[in-house]
C-alpha positions as CSV (number, residue, x, y, z in Angstrom):
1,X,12.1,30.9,64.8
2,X,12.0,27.3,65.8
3,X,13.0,25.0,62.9
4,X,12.7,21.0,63.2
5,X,15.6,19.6,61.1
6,X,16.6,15.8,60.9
7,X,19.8,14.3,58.9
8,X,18.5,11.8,56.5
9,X,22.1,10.9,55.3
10,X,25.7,10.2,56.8
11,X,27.6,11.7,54.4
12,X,30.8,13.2,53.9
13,X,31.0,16.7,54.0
14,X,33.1,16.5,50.3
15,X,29.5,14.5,49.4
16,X,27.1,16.7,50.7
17,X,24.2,16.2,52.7
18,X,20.5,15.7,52.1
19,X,18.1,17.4,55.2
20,X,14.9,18.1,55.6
21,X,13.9,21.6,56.8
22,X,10.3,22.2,58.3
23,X,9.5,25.5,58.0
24,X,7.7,28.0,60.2
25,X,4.1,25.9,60.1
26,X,5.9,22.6,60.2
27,X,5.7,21.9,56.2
28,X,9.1,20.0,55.1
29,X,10.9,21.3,52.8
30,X,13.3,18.4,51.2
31,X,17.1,20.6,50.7
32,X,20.8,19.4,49.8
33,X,23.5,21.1,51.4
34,X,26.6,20.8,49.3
35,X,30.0,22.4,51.0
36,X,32.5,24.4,48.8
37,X,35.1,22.0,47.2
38,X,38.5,21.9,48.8
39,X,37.0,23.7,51.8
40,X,39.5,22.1,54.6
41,X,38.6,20.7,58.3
42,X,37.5,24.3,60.5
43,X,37.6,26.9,57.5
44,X,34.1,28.1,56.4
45,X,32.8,29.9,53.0
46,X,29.9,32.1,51.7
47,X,26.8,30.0,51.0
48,X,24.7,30.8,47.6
49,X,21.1,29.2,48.1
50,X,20.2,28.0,44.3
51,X,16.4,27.8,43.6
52,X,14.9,26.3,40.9
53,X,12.0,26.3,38.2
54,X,8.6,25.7,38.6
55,X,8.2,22.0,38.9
56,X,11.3,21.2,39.1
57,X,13.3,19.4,42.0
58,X,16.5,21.4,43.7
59,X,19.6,20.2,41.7
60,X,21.6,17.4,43.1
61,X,24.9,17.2,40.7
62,X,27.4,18.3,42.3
63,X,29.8,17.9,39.8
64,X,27.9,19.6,36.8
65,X,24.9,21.1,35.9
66,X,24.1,24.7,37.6
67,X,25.4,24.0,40.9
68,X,29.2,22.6,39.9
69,X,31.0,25.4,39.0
70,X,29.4,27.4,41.9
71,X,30.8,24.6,44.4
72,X,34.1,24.2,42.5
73,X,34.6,28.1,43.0
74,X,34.4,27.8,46.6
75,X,30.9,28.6,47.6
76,X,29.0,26.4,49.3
77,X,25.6,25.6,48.1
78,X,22.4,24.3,49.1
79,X,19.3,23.7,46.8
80,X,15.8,22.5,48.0
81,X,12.6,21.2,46.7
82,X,10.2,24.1,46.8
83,X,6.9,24.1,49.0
84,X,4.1,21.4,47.1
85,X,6.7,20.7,44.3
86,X,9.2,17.2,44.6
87,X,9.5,15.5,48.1
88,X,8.6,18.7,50.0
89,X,4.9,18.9,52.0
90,X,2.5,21.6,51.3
91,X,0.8,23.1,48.7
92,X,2.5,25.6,45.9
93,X,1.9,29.1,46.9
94,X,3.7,30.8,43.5
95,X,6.7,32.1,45.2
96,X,4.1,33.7,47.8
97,X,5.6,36.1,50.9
98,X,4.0,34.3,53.3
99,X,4.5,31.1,52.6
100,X,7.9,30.2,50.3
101,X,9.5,33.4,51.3
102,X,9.7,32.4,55.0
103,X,10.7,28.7,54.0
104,X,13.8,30.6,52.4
105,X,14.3,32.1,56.1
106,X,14.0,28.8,57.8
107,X,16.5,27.6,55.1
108,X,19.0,30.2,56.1
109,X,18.3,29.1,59.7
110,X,20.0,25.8,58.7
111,X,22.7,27.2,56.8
112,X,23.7,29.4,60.2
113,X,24.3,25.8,61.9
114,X,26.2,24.6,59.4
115,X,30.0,24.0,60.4
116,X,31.1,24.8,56.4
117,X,29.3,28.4,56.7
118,X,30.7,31.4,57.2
119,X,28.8,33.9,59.5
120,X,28.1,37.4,59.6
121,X,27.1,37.2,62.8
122,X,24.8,34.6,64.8
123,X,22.5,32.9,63.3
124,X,23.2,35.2,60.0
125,X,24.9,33.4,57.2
126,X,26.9,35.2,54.3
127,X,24.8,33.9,52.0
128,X,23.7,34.9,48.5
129,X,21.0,33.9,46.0
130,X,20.5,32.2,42.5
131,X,18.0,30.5,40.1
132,X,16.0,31.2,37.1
133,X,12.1,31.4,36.7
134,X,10.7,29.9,40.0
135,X,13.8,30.1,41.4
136,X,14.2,34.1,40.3
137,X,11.3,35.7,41.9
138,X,11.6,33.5,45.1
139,X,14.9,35.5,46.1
140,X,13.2,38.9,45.2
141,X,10.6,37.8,47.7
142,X,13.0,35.9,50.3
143,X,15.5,39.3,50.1
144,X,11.9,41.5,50.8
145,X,11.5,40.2,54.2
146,X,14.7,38.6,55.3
147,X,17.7,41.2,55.4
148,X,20.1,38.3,56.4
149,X,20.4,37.7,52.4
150,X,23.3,39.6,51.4
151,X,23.3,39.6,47.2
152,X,20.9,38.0,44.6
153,X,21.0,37.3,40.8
154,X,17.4,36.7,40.1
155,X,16.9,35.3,36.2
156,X,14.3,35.9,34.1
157,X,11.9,36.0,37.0
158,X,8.6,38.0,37.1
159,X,7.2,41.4,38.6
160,X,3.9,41.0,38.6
161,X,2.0,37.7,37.8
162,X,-1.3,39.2,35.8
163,X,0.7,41.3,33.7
164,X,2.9,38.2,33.1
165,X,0.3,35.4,32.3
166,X,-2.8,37.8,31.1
167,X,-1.5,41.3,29.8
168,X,-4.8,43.9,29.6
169,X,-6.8,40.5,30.4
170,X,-5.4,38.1,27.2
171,X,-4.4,34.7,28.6
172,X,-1.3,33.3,27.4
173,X,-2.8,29.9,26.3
174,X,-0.1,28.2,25.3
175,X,2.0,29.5,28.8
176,X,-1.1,28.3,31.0
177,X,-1.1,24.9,29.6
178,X,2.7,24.0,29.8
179,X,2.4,25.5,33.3
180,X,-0.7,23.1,34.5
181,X,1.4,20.4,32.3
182,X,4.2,20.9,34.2
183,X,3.2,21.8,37.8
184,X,0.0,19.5,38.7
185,X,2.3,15.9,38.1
186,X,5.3,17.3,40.5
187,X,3.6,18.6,42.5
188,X,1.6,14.9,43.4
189,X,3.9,12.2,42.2
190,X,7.2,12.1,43.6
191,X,5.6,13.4,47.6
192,X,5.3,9.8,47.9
193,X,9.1,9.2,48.1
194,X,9.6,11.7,50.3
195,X,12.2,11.2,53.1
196,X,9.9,13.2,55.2
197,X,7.4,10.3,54.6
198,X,4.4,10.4,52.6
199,X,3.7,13.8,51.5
200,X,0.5,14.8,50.0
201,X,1.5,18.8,48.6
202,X,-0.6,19.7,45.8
203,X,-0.8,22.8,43.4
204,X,-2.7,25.6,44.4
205,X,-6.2,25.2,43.6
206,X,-6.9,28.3,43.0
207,X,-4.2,28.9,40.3
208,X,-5.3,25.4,38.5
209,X,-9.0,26.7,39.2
210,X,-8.5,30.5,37.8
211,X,-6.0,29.1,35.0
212,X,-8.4,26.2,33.5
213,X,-11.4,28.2,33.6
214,X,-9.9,31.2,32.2
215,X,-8.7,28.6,28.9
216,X,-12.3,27.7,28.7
217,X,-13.9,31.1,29.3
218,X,-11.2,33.6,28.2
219,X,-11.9,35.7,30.9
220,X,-9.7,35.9,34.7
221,X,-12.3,36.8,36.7
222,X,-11.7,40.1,39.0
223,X,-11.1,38.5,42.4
224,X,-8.8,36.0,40.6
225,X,-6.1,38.9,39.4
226,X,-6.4,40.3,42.7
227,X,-5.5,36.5,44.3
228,X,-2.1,36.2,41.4
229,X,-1.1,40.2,42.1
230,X,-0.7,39.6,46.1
231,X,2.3,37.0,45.2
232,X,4.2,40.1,44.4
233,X,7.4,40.6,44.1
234,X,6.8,43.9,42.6
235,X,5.3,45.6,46.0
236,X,7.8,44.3,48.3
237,X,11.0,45.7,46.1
238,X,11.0,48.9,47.9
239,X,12.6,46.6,51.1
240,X,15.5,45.3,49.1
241,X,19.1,47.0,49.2
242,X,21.2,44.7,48.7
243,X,23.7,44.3,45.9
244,X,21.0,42.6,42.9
245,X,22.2,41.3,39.5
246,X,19.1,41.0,37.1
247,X,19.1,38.4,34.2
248,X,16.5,38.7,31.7
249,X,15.8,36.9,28.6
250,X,14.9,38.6,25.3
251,X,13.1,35.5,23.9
252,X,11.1,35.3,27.0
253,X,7.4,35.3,26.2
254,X,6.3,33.9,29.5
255,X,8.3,36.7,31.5
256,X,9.2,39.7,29.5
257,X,12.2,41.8,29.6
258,X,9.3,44.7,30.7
259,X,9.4,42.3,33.9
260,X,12.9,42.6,34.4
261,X,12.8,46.4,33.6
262,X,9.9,46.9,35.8
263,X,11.8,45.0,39.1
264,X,14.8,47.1,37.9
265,X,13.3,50.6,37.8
266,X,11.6,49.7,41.2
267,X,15.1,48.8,42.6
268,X,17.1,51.7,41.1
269,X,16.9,54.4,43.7
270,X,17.1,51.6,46.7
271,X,20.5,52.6,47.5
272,X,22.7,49.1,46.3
273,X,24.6,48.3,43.2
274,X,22.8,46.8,40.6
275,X,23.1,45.3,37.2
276,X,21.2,43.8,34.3
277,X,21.9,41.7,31.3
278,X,19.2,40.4,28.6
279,X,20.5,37.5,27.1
280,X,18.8,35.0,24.2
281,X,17.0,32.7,26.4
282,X,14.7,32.1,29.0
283,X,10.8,31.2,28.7
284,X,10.8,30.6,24.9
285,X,13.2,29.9,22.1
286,X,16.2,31.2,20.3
287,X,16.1,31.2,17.4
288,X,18.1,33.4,15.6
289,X,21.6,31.4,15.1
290,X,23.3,32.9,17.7
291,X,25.8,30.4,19.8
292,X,24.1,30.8,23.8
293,X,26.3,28.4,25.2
294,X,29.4,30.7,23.8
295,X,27.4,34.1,24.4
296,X,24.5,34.2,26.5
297,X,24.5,31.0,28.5
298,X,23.0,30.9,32.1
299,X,25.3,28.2,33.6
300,X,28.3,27.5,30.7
301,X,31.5,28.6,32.2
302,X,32.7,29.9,29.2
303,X,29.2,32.3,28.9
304,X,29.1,35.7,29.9
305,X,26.1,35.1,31.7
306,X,27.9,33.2,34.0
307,X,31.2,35.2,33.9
308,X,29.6,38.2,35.6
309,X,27.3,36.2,38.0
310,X,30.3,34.2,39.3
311,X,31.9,37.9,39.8
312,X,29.0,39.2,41.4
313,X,29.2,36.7,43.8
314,X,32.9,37.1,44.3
315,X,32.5,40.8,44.9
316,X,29.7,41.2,46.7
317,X,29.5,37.7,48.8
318,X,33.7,37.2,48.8
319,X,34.7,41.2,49.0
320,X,37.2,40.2,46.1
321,X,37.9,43.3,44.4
322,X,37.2,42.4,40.5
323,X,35.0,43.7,38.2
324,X,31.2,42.9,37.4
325,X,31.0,44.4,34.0
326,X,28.8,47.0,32.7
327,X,25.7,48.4,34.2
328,X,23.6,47.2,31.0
329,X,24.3,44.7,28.7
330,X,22.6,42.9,25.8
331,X,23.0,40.3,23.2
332,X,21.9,40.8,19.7
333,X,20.2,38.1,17.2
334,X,24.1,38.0,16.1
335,X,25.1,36.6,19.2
336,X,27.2,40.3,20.0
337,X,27.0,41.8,22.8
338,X,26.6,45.5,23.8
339,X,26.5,47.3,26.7
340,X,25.9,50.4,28.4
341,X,27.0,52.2,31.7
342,X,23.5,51.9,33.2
343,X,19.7,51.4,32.3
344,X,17.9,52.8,30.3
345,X,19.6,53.3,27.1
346,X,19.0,56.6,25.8
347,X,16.9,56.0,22.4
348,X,17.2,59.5,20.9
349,X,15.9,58.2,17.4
350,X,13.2,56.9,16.0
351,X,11.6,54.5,13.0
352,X,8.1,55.0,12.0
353,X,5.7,53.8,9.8
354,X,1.7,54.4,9.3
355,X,-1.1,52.2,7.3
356,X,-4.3,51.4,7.4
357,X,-6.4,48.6,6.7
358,X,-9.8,45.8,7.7
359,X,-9.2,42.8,9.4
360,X,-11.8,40.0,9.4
361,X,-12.7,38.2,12.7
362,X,-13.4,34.4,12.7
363,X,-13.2,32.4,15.9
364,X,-11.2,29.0,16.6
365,X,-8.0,27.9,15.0
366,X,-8.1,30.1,12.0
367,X,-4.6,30.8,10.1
368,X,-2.2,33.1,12.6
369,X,0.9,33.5,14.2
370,X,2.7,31.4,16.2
371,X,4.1,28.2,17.5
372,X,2.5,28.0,21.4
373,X,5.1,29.8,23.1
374,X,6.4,31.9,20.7
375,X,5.0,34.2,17.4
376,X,5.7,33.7,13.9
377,X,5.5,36.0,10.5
378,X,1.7,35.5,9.1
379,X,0.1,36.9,5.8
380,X,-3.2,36.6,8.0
381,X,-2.4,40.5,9.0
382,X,-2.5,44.2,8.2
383,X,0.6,45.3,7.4
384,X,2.4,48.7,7.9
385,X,6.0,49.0,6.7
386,X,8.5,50.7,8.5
387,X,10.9,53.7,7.5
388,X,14.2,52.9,8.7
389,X,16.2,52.2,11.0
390,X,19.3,52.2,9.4
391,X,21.6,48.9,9.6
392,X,23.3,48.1,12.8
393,X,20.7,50.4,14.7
394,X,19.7,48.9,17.9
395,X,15.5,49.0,18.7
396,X,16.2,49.2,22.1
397,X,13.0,49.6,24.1
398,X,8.9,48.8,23.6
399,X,7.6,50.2,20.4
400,X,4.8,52.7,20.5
401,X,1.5,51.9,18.6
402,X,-1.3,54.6,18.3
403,X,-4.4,53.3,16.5
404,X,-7.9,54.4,15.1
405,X,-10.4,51.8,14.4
406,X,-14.3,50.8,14.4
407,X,-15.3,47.1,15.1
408,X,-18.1,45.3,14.2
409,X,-19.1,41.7,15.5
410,X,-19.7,39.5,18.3
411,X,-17.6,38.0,20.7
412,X,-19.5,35.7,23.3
413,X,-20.1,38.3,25.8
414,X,-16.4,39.0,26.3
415,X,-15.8,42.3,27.3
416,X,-13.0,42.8,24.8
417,X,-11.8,40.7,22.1
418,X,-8.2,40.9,20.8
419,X,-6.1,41.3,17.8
420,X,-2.0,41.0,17.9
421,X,0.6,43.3,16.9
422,X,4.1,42.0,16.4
423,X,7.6,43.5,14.3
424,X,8.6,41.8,12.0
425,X,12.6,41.5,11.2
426,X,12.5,40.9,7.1
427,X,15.8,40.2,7.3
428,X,15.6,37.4,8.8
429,X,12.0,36.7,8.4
430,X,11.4,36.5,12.3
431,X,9.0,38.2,14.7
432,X,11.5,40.5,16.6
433,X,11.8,38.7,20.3
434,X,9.1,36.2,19.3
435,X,7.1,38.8,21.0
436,X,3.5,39.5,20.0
437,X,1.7,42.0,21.9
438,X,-2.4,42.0,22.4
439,X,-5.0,45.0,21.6
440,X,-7.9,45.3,23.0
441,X,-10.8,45.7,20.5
442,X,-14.7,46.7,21.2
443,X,-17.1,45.6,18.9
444,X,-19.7,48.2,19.4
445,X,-19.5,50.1,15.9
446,X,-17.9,53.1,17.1
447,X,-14.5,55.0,16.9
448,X,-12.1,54.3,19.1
449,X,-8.1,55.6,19.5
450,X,-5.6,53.5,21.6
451,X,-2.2,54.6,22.4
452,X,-0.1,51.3,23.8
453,X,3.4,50.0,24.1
454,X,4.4,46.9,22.3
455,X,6.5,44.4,24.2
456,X,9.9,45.7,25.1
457,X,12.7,44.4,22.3
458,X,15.9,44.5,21.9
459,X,17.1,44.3,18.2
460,X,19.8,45.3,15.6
461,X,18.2,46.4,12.6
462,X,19.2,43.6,9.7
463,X,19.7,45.0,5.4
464,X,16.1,44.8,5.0
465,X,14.4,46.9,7.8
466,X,10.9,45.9,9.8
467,X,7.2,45.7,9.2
468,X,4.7,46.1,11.4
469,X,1.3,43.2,11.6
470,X,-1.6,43.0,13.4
471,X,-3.1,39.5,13.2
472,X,-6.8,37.9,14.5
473,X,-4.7,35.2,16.1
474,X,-2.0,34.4,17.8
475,X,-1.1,30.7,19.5
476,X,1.1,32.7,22.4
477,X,-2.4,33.6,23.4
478,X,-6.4,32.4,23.7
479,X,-8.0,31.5,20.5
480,X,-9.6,34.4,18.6
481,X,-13.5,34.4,20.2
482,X,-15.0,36.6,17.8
483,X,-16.6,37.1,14.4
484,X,-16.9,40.6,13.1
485,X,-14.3,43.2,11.2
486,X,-12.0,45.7,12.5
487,X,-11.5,48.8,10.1
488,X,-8.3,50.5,11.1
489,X,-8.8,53.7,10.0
490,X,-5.0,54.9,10.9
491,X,-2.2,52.6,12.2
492,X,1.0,54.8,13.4
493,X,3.8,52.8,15.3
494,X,7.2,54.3,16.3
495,X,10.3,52.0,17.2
496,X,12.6,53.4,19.9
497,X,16.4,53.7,18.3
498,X,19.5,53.5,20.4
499,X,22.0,54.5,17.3
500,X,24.6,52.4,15.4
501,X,26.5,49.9,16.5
């Protein structure tokens, strides 16, 4: 591969140096190459390549932030602007194979000449990856297709875009607009201070395209899913067998812990060790009291998160004999952790409830749950309590809803409308996780049965035990489209129950 690189800085290696990278169709990518602290004149260390989130520049503190304690360890580290985002050319390709997953591989190419970077052979780094969101999926992809990567920890990334940003076809309004908030200014503003010169990368026109008519329409056309599913990673997993640490977050309503256990199933029989934690964080908010920097934080070095990514690295990109932990662990909303020697949890008991009731369809902003990004407890809902489980119990796992209804109404030539079920925690009067999962409805005036998971949780049962809703509206997703009335004749739902703490 022939890769065009020019030194935009005289720095001192202690400093670190700014490059730019062009990459296999002469895009620049914009990167900072930071050697490991202390690292003497002719000795060489392991190289973690740290990506970052959607929209966002790669990191430049050195001292602080994600990278510091990474460089203070002894690793080196480089970080880069992704493709269309920052000072970097191009257009953004969402974490594509073809297209950011072989910038990675002209990235390791300059790692390989670097004098600070240890080899495992020529032109093959020992070199590792990190980052959250953006910066997650891109090393499930980069590790897919180049087997020079050697270990990754990719956090709270995604396994399969239309199941991420439009479950059974519901958009996730409120996700759709922070990510067009987010992505179209970076990815036009800052090309213009490029060191590469000028750059004009833009978003991806279809993704702006598919994602603002879908807020206006409510429906992702068929050739639009098709375009979001061949980003992957989820197809290319079966290429990966290197050492992988998963980090998913339970709060995350953007990318679900089913995300995380989907790219961890797919990577269990692959041969390498692998890991995963779930931790209070990620695409949404924490809010049940528990201290993250303390317990679940991604970069604090006093976190656990942290703890068993810096040993993962040591292990696995150092050969230092320590230990990584667990197989499985999880945080509760008490800020405890748990863990397990591998994944899944055995859930041999189970909670249960059954109801019935009407629910009354009006479209627009009509009383619901939720605050954009996450859901919230509403009175607009049927409600079904739930038997058990008792105290301490963990609800490890997606709960299983099995409905009979009849719908009535119109719904602006939507194949389906949607109604929203969510667990309540009484306890704390919280929806478990934030989560809130859509239904499908038909409002042709016959009978219909559905048998669907909820959203995976993970949740210790509080005093008071959990109640089931389904709710017209939800601000995690589209705005209710329809009028009409759905009569649930029989609403079942069965929580998956690990045992006492």
């Amino acid at each position: 591969m022939l890769v065009g690189l020019a030194s935009l800085a005289a720095v001192t290696p202690a400093q670190g140096r700014d490059v730019v990278v062009h990459s296999f169709d002469g895009t620049p990518i914009v990167a900072h190459f930071f050697p490991a602290a202390g690292l003497k004149e002719g000795h060489r260390a392991p190289t973690l390549l740290m990506g970052s989130g959607w929209g966002s520049d790669g990191e430049t503190d050195r001292q602080g932030g994600t990278i510091g304690p990474y460089i203070h360890h002894g690793f080196n580290v480089l970080t880069w602007d992704p493709r269309g985002f920052g000072k970097s050319g191009g257009t953004v390709e969402i974490d594509s194979p073809k297209y950011e997953g072989r910038d990675v591989s002209a990235l390791i190419d300059y790692v390989a000449r670097q004098r600070e970077a240890r080899l495992d052979g020529p032109g093959d780094p020992l070199v590792g990856m990190n980052g959250p969101s953006y910066g997650g999926t891109i090393q499930l992809v980069a590790a897919a297709i180049d087997h020079r990567i050697d270990v990754i920890a990719p956090t709270i990334a995604w396994h399969n875009l239309p199941s991420s940003l439009f479950p059974r076809g519901a958009i996730k309004a409120g996700w759709d607009l922070i990510l067009v908030g987010l992505g179209v200014p970076t990815s036009t503003l800052e090309g213009v201070l490029s060191p590469a010169g000028i750059q004009t990368g833009n978003q991806s026109r279809q993704f702006y395209d598919s994602t603002i008519n879908g807020l206006a329409t409510g429906q992702i056309p068929p050739d639009d899913r098709r375009w979001f599913a061949r980003h992957g990673p989820g197809f290319l997993l079966d290429q990966i067998h290197i050492p992988t640490l998963i980090v998913q977050g339970t709060v995350d309503t953007l990318f679900t812990l089913d995300q995380g256990s989907r790219n961890y199933r797919s990577l269990r029989g692959n041969g390498a060790p692998l890991k995963m934690m779930w931790y209070c964080g990620g695409h949404g908010a924490c809010l049940t009291g528990n201290d993250s920097n303390a317990s679940g934080s991604l970069q604090g070095e006093g976190g656990l998160v942290f703890k068993r990514k810096l040993a993962w690295f040591d292990r696995y990109l150092k050969g230092r004999r320590v230990a990584t932990g667990p197989g499985f662990e999880w945080i509760d909303e008490n800020g405890d952790w748990h863990h397990a020697p591998r994944y899944p949890v055995p859930t041999p008991g189970r909670a249960s409830g059954q109801g019935s009731g009407q629910l009354p369809l009006e479209p627009g902003e009509n009383p619901g749950s939720g605050v954009l990004i996450f859901a919230t407890p509403t009175a607009n809902s049927v409600q079904v309590p739930i038997d058990g489980p008792p105290a301490g119990s963990h609800v490890l796992g997606p709960p299983r809803l099995r409905l009979t209804y009849t719908a009535t109404g119109e719904s602006q030539d939507l194949e389906s409308t949607y109604v929203y079920a969510q667990l309540v925690d009484e306890s704390r009067n919280l929806v478990v996780n934030n989560q809130a999962t859509p239904i499908p409805i038909k409002l042709d005036g016959q009978e219909h049965q559905i048998s669907l998971p909820m959203v995976r949780v993970a949740s210790v049962t509080g005093d008071s035990g959990y109640t089931l809703q389904i709710t017209p509206q939800t601000s995690v997703y589209d705005l209710q489209r329809a009028t009409g009335l759905v009569d649930f004749g029989s609403i079942r739902v069965s929580l998956p129950v690990a045992g006492a703490r």
